[in-house]
C-alpha positions in Angstrom: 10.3 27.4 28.0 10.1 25.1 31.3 7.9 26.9 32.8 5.2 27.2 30.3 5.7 23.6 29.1 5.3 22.7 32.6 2.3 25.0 33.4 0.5 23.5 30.1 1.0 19.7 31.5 -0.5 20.4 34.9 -3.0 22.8 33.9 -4.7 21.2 30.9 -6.4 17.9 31.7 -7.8 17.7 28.2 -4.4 17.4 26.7 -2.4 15.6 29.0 -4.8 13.0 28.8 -4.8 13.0 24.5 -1.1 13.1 24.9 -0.7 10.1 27.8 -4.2 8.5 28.3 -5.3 5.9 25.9 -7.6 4.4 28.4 -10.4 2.6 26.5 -13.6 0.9 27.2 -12.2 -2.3 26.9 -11.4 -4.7 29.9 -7.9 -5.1 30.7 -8.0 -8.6 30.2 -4.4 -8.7 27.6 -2.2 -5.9 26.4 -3.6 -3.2 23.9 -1.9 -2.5 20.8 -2.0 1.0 19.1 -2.8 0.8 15.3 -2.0 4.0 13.6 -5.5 4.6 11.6 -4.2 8.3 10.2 -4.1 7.6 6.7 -8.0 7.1 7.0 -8.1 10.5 5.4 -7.0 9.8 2.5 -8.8 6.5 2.5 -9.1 6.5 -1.6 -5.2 6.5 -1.6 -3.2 3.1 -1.6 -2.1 3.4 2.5 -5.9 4.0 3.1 -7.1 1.3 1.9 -4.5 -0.7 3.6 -5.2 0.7 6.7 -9.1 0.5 6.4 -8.5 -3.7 5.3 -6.3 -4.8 7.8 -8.3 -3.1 10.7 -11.5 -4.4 9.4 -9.6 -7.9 9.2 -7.8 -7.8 12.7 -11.3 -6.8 14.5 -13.2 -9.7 12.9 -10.6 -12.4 14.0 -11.8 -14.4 16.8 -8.6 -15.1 18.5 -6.7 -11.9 18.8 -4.2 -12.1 22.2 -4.8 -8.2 22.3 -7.0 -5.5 22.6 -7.0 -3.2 19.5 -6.7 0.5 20.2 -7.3 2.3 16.7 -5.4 6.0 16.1 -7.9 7.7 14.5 -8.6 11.0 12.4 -11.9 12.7 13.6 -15.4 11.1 12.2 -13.7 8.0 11.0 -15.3 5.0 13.5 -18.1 4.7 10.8 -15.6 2.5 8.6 -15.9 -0.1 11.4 -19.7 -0.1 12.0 -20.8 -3.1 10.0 -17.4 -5.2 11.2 -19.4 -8.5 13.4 -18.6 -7.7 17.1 -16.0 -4.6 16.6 -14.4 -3.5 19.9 -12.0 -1.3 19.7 -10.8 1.9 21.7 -9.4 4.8 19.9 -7.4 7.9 20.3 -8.4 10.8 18.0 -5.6 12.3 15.6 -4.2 15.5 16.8 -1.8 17.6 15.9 0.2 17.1 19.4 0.8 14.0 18.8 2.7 14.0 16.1 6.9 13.2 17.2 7.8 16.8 16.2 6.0 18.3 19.0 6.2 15.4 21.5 10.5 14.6 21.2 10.2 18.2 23.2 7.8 17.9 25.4 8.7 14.2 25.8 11.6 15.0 29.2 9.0 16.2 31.0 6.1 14.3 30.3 7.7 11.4 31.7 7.1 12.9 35.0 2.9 12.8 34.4 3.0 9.4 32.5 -0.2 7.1 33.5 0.5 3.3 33.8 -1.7 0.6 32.5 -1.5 2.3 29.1 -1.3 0.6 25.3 1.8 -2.4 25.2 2.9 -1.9 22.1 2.0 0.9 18.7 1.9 -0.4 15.3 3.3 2.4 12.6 1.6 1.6 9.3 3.7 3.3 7.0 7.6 5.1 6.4 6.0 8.5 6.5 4.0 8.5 9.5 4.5 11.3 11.8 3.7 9.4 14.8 5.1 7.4 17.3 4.0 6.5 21.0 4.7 9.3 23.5 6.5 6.6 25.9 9.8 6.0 24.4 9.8 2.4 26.0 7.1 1.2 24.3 7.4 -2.1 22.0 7.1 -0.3 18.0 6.1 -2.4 14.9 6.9 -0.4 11.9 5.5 -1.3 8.4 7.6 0.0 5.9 5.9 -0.1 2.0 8.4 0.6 -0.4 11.3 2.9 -1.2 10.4 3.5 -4.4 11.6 7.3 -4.2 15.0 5.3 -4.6 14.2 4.2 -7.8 12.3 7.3 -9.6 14.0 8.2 -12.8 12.2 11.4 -13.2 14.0 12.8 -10.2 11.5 15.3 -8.9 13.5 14.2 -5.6 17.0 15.8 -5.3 19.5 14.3 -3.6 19.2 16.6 -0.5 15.3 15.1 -0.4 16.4 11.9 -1.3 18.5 11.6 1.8 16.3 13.1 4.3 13.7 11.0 3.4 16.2 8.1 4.2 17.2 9.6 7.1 13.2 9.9 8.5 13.1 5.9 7.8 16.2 5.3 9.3 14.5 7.0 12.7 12.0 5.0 12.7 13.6 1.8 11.8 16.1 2.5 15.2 13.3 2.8 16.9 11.2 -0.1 16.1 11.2 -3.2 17.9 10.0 -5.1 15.0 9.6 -4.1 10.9 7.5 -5.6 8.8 7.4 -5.7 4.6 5.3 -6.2 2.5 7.5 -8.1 0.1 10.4 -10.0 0.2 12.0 -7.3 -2.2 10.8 -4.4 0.1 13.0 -6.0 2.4 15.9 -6.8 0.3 15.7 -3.0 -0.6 15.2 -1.9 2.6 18.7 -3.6 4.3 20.1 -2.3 1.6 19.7 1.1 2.1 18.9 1.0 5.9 20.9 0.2 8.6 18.1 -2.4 9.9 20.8 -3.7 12.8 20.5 -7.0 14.1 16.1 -6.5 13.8 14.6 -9.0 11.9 12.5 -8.2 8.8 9.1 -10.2 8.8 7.3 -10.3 5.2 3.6 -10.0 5.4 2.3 -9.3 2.0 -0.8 -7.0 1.2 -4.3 -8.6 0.7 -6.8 -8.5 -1.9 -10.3 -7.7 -1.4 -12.6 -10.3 -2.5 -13.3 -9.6 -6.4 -16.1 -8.0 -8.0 -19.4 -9.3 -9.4 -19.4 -9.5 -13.3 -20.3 -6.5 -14.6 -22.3 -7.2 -17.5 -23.0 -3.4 -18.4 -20.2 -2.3 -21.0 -19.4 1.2 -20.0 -19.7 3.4 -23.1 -16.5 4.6 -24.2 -14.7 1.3 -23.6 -13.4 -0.5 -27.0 -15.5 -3.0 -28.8 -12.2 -4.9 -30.2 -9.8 -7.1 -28.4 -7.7 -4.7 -26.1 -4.4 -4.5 -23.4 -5.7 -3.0 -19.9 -2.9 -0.7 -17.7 -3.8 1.2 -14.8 -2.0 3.6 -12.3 -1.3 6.9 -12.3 0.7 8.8 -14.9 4.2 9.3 -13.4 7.5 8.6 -15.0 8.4 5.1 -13.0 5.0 3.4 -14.5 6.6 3.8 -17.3 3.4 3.8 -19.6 5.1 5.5 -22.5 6.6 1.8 -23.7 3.1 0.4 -24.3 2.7 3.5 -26.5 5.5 2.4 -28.3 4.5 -1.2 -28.2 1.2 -0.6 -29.9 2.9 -0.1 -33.2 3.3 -3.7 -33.4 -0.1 -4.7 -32.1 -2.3 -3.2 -34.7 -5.2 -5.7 -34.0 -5.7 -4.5 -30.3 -6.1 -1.1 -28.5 -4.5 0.1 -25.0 -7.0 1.4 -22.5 -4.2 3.0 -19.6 -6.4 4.0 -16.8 -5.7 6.7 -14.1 -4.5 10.4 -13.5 -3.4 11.3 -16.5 -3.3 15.5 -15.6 0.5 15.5 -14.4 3.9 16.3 -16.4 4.4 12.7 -17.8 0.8 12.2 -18.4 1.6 15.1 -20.9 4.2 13.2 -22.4 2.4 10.4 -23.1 -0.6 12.0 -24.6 1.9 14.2 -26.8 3.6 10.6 -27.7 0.4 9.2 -28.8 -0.4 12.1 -31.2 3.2 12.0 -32.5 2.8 8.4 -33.4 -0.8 9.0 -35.1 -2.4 6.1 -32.4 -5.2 8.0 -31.0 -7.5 5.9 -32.2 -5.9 2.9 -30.8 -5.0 4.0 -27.4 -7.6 5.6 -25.0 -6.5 7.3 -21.9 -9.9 7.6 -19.8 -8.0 9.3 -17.0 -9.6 8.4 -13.3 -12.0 6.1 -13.4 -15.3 4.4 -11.6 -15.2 1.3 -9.5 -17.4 0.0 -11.8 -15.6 0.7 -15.0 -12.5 -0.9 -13.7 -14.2 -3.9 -12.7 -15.2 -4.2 -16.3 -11.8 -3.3 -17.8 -10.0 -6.1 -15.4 -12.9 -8.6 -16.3 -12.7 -7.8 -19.9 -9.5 -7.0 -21.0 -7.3 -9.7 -23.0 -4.3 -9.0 -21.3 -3.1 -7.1 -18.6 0.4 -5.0 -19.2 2.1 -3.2 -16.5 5.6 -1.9 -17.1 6.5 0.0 -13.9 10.1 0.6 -13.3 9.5 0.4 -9.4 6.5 -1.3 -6.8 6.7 -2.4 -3.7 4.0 -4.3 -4.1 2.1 -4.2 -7.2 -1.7 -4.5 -6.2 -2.8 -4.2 -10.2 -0.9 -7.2 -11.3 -3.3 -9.3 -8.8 -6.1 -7.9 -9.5 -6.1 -8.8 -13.1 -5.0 -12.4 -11.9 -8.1 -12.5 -9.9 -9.9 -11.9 -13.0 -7.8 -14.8 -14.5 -6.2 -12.4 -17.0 -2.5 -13.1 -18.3 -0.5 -10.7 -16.8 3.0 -9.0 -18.8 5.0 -7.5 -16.5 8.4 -6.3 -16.1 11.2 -8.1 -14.5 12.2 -6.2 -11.8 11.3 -5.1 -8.0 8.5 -6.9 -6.5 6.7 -7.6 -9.6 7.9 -11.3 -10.0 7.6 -12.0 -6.8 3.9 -10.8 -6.7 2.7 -12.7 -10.0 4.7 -15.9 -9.6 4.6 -18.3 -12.3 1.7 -16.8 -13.4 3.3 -13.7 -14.7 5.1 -13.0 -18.7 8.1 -10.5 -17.7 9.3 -8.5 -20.3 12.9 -9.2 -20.8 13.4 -5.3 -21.8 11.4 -2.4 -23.2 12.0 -2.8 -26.5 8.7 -2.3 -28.2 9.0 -5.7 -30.3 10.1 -7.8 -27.5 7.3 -6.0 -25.5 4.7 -6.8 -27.9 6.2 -10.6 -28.2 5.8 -10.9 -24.6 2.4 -10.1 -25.2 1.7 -12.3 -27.3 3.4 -15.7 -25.7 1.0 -14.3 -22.5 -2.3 -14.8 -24.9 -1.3 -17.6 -26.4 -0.3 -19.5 -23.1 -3.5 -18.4 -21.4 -5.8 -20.0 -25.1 -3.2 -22.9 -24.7 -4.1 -24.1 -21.7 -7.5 -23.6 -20.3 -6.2 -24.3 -16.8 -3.8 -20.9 -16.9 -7.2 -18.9 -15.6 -7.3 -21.1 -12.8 -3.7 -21.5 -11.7 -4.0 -17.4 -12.4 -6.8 -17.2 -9.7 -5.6 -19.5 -7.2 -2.6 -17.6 -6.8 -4.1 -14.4 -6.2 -6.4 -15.8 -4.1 -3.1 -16.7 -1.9 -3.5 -12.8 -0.7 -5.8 -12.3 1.1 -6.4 -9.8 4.2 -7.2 -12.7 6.4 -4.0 -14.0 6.2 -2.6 -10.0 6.2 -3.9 -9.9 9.9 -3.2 -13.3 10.9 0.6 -12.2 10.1 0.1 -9.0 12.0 -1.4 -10.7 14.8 1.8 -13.2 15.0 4.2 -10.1 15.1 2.3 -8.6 17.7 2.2 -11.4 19.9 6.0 -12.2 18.9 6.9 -8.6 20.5 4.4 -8.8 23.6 6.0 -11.7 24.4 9.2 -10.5 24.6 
């Protein structure tokens, strides 16, 4: 196994130098920090779009004390082509990088290590796969959530359930520095997590800016007052309450937007049939930029009943819209919305559909609710995402 490890390293230029050359095009002016860019494959997913935002945000700041070096999956640079003055290098993703084959190849690729290479790797997520091949190098790791915790439909067994801890325990040894994206990701996080003496730094998720009106009312959307949900249909969104809650509402319709094709989407559908409300709940399934827009723009109130988030990007983006927001009471949800938010005290259908209620008639109350609404969501932003980034970086170069 030596031997051929060994002949591989000296023989093949092309991938010692993916495994150990991140060399760039970039003077070496100040240190270059590794952003891990994977999830750009997926970018319609929620880690995605959080990678795609904060790199777009952290190349178009003018005072950056590093040199951004973006991990990349093949064909991806054109994300970055309209960014004013983007320079960044890049490593391409391969499948030798990931830890899995590098923790064996690791012993003796210290041996053909170059110097001058990144000072520090940024891991954008719990599940990443990848971590720098020198073991010495400063990590930042970004942990989302640990809503797999929290699940009540318990697809995860125990056995998964602890693996999965075990994975973010590995990478939380070997950061340097985590960051949250809530205060209650963090919270949840020491609690499960044996963080040491590391501190946790809270940079919360941005918002991109929000959309034009759309003045175009897409076809099948309701004509009557209506409650807007969004997400896709598994058991900790916890849609099936609304259902319930629409007894009591019989002068508005639910529109709940999202994948609806899974077990508990199922469920809900069946529950809508059961309690004769298809004509005053409408589940559209995965919908067009455009249509949401509307819905958000449109919608009388926003409800969002999810058991677990680690964030809760939904809940903003209605406050953008200056929509009242009900919400429950629990994980990061609170915390996101602020004042601004109606929690439901439980899930009760009547106390649901109270809560509803006291969030319309606050918000036709007081004309400045819409405003106070909007300024706080405006309070996330991805600017101030990648100034807190930035901070953490230079906090652990400086070390």
């Amino acid at each position: 196994m030596f031997s051929v490890l060994t002949s591989l390293f000296m023989n093949s230029t092309r991938l010692t130098g993916a495994l150990f050359d991140t060399s760039t095009n970039q003077p070496d002016t100040m240190p270059r920090v590794v952003i891990d860019l994977e999830k750009l494959r997926h970018i319609n997913c929620g880690l995605g779009r959080f990678s795609l935002y904060l790199a777009q945000e952290l190349l178009a700041r003018s005072d950056n004390c590093f040199e951004p070096v973006f991990f990349l999956p093949e064909k991806c640079d054109h994300y970055f082509a309209g960014t004013p003055n983007a320079k960044y290098g890049s490593i391409k993703v391969h499948p030798w990088n990931k830890e899995s084959f590098q923790r064996w190849v690791r012993p003796i690729g210290r041996h053909f290590k170059k110097d001058g290479g990144p000072g520090l790797w940024h891991v954008t997520h719990q599940t990443s796969k990848y971590l720098p091949f020198d073991d010495q190098m400063p990590v930042v790791l970004t942990v989302h959530d640990l809503n797999f915790l929290h699940m009540t439909d318990c697809n995860y067994q125990q056995e998964r359930i602890h693996q999965r801890l075990a994975r973010i325990q590995k990478l939380v040894t070997r950061a340097t520095a985590i960051v949250t994206v809530s205060k209650y990701t963090a919270t949840d996080l020491a609690k499960h997590i044996d963080v040491g003496s590391k501190d946790i730094h809270v940079v919360p998720n941005g918002l991109t800016p929000p959309s034009e009106i759309i003045h175009n009312q897409p076809s099948w959307t309701p004509k009557s007052p209506f409650i807007f949900s969004i997400g896709n249909f598994l058991q900790h969104k916890n849609f099936h309450t609304l259902i319930e809650m629409m007894k009591h509402l019989p002068d508005y319709k639910l529109v709940i937007a999202g994948k609806k094709d899974t077990p508990y989407g199922r469920k809900v559908i069946q529950s809508i049939k059961q309690s004769n409300l298809t004509s005053q709940v409408l589940l559209p399934g995965i919908i067009s930029d455009t249509e949401r827009a509307w819905l958000y723009q449109n919608c009388d109130v926003f409800a969002f009943p999810s058991l677990t988030e680690g964030f809760g990007f939904p809940v903003l983006e209605a406050m953008q819209c200056g929509k009242p927001v009900a919400i429950s009471n629990r994980t990061s949800l609170p915390e996101v919305a602020g004042e601004s938010g109606m929690l439901f005290p439980s899930y009760e259908p009547v106390e649901m559909a109270m809560t509803v209620q006291n969030a319309l008639s606050a918000f036709q109350s007081d004309p400045q609710s819409a405003i106070r609404s909007r300024k706080h969501a405006a309070t996330y932003s991805w600017q101030a995402a990648a100034k807190g980034y930035a901070d953490v970086y230079k906090a652990v170069l400086e070390r």
